[in-house]
Backbone bond lengths (Angstrom), bond angles and torsions (degrees), N, CA, C in turn:
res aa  C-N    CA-C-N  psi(-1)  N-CA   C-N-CA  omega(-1)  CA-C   N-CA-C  phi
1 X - - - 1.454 - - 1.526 111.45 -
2 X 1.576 120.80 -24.59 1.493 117.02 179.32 1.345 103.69 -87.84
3 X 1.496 140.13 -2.53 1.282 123.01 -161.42 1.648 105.46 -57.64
4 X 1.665 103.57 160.69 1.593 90.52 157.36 1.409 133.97 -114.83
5 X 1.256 110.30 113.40 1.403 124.96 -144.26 1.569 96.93 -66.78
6 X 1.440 116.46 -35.81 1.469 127.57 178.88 1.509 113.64 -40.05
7 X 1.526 109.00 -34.68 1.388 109.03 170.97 1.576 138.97 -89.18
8 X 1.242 85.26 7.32 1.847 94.18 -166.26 1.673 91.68 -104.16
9 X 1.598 123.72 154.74 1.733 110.51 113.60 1.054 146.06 40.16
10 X 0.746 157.11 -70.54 1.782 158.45 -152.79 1.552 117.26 19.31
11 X 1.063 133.59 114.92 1.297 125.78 -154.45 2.421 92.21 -147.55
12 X 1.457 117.49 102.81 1.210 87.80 174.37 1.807 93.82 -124.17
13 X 1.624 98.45 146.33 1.534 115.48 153.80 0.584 114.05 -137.61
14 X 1.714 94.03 146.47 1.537 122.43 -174.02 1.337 96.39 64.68
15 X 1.645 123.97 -160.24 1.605 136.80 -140.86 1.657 84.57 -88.59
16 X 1.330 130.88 -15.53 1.724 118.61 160.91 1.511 88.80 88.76
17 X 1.088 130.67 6.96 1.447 125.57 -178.62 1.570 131.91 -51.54
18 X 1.301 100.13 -12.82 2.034 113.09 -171.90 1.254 97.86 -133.14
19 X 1.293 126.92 166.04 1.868 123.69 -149.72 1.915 83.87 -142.24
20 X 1.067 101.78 133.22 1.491 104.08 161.30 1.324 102.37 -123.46
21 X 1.289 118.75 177.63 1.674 142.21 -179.45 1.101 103.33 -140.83
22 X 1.699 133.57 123.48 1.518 146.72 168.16 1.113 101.86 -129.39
23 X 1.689 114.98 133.78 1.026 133.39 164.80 1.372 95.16 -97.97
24 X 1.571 125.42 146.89 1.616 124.18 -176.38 1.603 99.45 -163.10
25 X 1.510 100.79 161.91 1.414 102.74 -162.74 2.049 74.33 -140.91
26 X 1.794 100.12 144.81 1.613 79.81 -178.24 1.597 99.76 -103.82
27 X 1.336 131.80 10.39 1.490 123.28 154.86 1.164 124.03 -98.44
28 X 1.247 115.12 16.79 1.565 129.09 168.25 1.853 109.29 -70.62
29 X 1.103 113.61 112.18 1.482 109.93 164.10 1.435 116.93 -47.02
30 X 1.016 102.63 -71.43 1.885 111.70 178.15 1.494 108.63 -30.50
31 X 1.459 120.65 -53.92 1.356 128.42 -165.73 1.329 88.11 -55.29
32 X 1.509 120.83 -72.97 1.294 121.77 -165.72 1.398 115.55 -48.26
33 X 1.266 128.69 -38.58 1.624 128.25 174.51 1.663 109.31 -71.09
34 X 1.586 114.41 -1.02 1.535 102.06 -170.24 1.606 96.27 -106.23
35 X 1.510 120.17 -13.95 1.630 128.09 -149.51 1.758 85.28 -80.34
36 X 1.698 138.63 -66.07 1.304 128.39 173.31 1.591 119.71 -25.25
37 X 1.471 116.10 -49.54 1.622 117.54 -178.71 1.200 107.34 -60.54
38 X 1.366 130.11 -21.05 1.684 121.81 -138.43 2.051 76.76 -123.07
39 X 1.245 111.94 -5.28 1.204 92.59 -175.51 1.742 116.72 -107.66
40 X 1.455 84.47 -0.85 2.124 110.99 164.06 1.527 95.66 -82.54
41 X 0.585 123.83 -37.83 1.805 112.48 -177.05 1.185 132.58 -59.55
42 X 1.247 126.99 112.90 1.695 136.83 -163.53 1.444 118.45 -95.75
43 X 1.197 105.35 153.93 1.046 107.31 172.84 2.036 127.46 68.12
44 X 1.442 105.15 15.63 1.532 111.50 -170.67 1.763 104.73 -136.19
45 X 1.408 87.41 155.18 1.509 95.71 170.01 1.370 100.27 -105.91
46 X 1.697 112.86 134.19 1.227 114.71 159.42 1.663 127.11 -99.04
47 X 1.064 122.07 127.86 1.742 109.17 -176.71 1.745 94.23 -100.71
48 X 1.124 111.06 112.76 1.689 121.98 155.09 1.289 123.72 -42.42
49 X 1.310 160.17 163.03 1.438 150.65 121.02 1.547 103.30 -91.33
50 X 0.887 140.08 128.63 1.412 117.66 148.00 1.547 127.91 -86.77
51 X 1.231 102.39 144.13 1.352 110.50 -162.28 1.595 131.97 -119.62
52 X 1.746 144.04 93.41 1.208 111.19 -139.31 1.474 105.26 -103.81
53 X 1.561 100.04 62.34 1.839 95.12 179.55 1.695 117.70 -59.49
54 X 1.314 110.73 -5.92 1.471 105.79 -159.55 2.174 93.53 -133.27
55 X 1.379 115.39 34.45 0.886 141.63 160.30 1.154 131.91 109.95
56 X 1.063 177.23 -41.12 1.888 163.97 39.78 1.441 120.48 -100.55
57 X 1.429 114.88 -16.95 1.261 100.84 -173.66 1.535 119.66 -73.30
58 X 1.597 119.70 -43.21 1.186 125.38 169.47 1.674 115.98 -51.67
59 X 1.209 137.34 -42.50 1.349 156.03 153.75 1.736 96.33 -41.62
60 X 1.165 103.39 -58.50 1.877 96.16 -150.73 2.015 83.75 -68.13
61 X 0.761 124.55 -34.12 1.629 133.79 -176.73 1.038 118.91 -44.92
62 X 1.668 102.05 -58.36 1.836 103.30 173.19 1.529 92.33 -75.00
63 X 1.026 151.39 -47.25 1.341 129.10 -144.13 1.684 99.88 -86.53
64 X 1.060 147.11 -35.39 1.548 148.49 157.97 1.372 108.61 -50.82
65 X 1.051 118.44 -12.08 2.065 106.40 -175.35 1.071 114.99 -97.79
66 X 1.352 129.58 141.49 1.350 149.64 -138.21 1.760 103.78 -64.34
67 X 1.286 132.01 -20.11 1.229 130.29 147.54 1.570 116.97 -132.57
68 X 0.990 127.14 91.48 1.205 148.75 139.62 1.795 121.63 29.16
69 X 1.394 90.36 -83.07 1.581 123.05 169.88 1.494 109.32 -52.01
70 X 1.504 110.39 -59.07 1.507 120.42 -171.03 1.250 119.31 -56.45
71 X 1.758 107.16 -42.89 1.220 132.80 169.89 1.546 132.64 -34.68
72 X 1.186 72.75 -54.50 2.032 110.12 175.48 1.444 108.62 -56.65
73 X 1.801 102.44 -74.75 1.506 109.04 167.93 1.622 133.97 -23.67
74 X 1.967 98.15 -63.29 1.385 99.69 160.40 0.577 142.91 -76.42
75 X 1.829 150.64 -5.73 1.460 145.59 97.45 1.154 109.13 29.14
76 X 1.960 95.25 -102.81 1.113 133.60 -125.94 2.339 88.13 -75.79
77 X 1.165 99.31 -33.76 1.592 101.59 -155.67 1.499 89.54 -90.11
78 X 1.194 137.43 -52.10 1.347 139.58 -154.29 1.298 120.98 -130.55
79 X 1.421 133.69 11.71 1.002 141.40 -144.86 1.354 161.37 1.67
80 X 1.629 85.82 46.06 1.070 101.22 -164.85 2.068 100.58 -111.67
81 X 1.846 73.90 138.91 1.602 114.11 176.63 1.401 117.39 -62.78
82 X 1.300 112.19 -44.26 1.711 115.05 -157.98 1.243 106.17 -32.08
83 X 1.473 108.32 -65.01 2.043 102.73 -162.38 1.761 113.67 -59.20
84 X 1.270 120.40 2.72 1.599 121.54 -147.96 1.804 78.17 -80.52
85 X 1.011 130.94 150.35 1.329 162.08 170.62 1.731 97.14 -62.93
86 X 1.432 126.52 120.88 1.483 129.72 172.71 1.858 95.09 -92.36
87 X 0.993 128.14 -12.85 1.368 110.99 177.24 1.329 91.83 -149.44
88 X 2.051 101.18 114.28 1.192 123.47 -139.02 1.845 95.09 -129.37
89 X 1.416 103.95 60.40 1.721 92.55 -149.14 2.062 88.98 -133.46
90 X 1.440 107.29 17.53 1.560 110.93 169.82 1.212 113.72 -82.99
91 X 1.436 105.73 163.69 1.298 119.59 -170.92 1.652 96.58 -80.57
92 X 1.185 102.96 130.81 1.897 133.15 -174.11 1.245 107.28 -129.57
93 X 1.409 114.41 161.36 1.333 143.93 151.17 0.990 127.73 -50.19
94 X 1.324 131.48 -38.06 1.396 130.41 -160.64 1.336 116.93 -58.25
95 X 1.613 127.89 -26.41 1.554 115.21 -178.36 1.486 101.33 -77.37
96 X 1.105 123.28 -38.59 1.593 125.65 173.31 1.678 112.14 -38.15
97 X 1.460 91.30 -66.86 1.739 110.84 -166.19 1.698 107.67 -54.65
98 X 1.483 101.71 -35.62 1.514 126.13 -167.77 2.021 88.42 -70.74
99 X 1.324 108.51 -48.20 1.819 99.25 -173.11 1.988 108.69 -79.93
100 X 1.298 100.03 -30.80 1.617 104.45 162.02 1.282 117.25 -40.22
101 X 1.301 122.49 -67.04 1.301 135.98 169.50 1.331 124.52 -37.97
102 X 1.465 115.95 -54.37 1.411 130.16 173.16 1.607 98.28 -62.38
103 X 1.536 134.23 -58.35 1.489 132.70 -177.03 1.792 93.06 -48.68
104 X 1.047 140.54 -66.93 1.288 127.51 -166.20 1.411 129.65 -81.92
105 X 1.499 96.81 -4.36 1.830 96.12 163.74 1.107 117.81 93.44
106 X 2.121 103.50 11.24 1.541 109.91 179.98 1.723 110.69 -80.85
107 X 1.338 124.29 105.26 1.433 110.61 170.98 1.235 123.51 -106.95
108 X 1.699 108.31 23.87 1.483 102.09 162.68 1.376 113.59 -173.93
109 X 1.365 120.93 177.79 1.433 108.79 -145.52 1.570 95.52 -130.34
110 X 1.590 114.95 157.49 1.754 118.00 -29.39 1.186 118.86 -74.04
111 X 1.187 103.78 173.57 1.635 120.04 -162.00 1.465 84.09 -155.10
112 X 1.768 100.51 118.77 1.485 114.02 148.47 1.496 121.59 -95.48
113 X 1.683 115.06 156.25 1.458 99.63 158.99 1.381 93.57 -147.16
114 X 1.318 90.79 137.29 2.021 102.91 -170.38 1.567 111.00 -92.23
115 X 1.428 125.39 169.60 1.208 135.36 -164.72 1.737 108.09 -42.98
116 X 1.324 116.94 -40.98 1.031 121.35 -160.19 1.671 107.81 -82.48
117 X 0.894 110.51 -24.54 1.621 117.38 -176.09 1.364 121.87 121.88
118 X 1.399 110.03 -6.99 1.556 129.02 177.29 1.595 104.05 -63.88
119 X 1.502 102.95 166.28 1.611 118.24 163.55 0.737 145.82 -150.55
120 X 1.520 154.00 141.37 1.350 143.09 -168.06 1.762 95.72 -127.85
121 X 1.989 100.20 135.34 1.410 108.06 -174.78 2.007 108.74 -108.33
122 X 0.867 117.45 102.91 1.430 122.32 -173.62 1.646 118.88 106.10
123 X 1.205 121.59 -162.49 1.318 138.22 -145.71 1.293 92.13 -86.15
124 X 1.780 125.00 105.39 1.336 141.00 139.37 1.293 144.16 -58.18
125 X 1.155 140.03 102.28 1.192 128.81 164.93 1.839 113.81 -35.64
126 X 1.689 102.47 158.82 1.654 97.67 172.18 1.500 106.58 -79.43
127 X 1.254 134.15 -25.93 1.890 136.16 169.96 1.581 82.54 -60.80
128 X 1.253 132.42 -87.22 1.413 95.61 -140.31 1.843 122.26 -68.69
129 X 1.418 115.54 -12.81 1.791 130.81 152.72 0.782 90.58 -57.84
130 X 1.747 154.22 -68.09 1.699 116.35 -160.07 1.325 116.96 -81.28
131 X 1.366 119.64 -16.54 1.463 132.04 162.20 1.431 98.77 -45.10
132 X 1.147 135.47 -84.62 1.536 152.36 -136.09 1.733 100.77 -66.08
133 X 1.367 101.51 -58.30 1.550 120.48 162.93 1.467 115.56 -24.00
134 X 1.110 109.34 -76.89 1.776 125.58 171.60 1.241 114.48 -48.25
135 X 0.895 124.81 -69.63 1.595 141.84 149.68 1.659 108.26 -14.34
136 X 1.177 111.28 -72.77 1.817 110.44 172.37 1.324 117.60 -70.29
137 X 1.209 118.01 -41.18 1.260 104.06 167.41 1.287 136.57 -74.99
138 X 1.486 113.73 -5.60 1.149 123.23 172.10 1.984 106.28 -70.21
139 X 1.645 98.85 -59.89 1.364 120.77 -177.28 2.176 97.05 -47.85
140 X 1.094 113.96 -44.33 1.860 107.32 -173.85 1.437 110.52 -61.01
141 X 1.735 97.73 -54.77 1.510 108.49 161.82 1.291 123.18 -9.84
142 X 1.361 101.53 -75.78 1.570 132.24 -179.59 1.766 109.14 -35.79
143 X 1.580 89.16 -53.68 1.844 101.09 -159.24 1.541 99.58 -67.20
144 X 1.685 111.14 -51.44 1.212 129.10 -167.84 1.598 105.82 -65.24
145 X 1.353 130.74 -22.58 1.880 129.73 179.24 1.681 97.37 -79.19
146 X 1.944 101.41 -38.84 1.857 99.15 -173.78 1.232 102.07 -63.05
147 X 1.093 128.66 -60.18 1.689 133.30 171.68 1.559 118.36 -22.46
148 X 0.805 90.33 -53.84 2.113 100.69 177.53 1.300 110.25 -77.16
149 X 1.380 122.82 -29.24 1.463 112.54 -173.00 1.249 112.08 -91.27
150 X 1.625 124.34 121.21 1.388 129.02 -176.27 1.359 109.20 -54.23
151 X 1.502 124.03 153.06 1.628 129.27 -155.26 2.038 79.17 -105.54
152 X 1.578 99.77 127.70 1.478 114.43 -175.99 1.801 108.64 -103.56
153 X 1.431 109.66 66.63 1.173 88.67 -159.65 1.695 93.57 -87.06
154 X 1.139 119.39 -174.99 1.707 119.85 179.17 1.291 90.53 -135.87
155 X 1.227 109.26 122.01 1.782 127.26 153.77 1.788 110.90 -47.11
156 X 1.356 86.82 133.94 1.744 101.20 175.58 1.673 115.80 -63.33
């Protein structure tokens, strides 16, 4: 609930109804083999971090280019460079995202963490992301109905 969303990504499909968390690195192979699964998935917002475990310049690139998000997409889905920023020297996220990571104990990429607080470390299938999804949102569900319902206790 404290992340800061200001720094990630923003990514919504469909009605955006379920929240994921990705930690991603964009010279990470894995990332790139996980970005197609995550892009079958309906109905969720994903927030990105970017992350430059595998060096900053490729990272500082997408995040300096004139759209961000789009940037990412074409990368990450098709590999394509064009939108990446040639002078990659704006103020970014990455030292932030880079100490985020370290606060949660992510040391490598990708790293999801789903609504509930759970996580998965490396290359996911989209069954087990819509698995996990359901699963947390079922479990918040849960917390968020106990929360609302007044505690009925009866005096002895």
């Amino acid at each position: 609930a404290a992340l800061p969303l200001g720094d990630a990504l923003k990514f919504v499909q469909g009605n955006g109804s379920r929240t994921l968390y990705v930690f991603s690195d964009p010279a990470c192979s894995f990332c790139r083999r996980l970005e197609p699964e995550l892009a079958k998935l309906q109905d969720v917002t994903i927030h990105t971090f970017v992350i430059p475990f595998q060096g900053r310049q490729l990272p500082q690139s997408v995040l300096c280019a004139a759209d961000p998000s789009k940037a990412w997409h074409a990368l990450m889905l098709d590999g394509d460079s064009s939108g990446l920023s040639p002078q990659a020297d704006c103020a970014s996220p990455l030292d932030r995202n880079l100490e985020l990571a370290r606060q949660l104990g992510v040391s490598g990429t990708p790293t999801l963490f789903y609504a509930d607080g759970t996580r998965t470390a490396g290359y996911v299938a989209v069954s087990e992301i819509e698995r996990r999804l359901v699963a947390s949102s079922n479990a918040t569900d849960s917390v968020a109905r106990a929360k609302s319902t007044p505690n009925q206790e009866k005096n002895p």
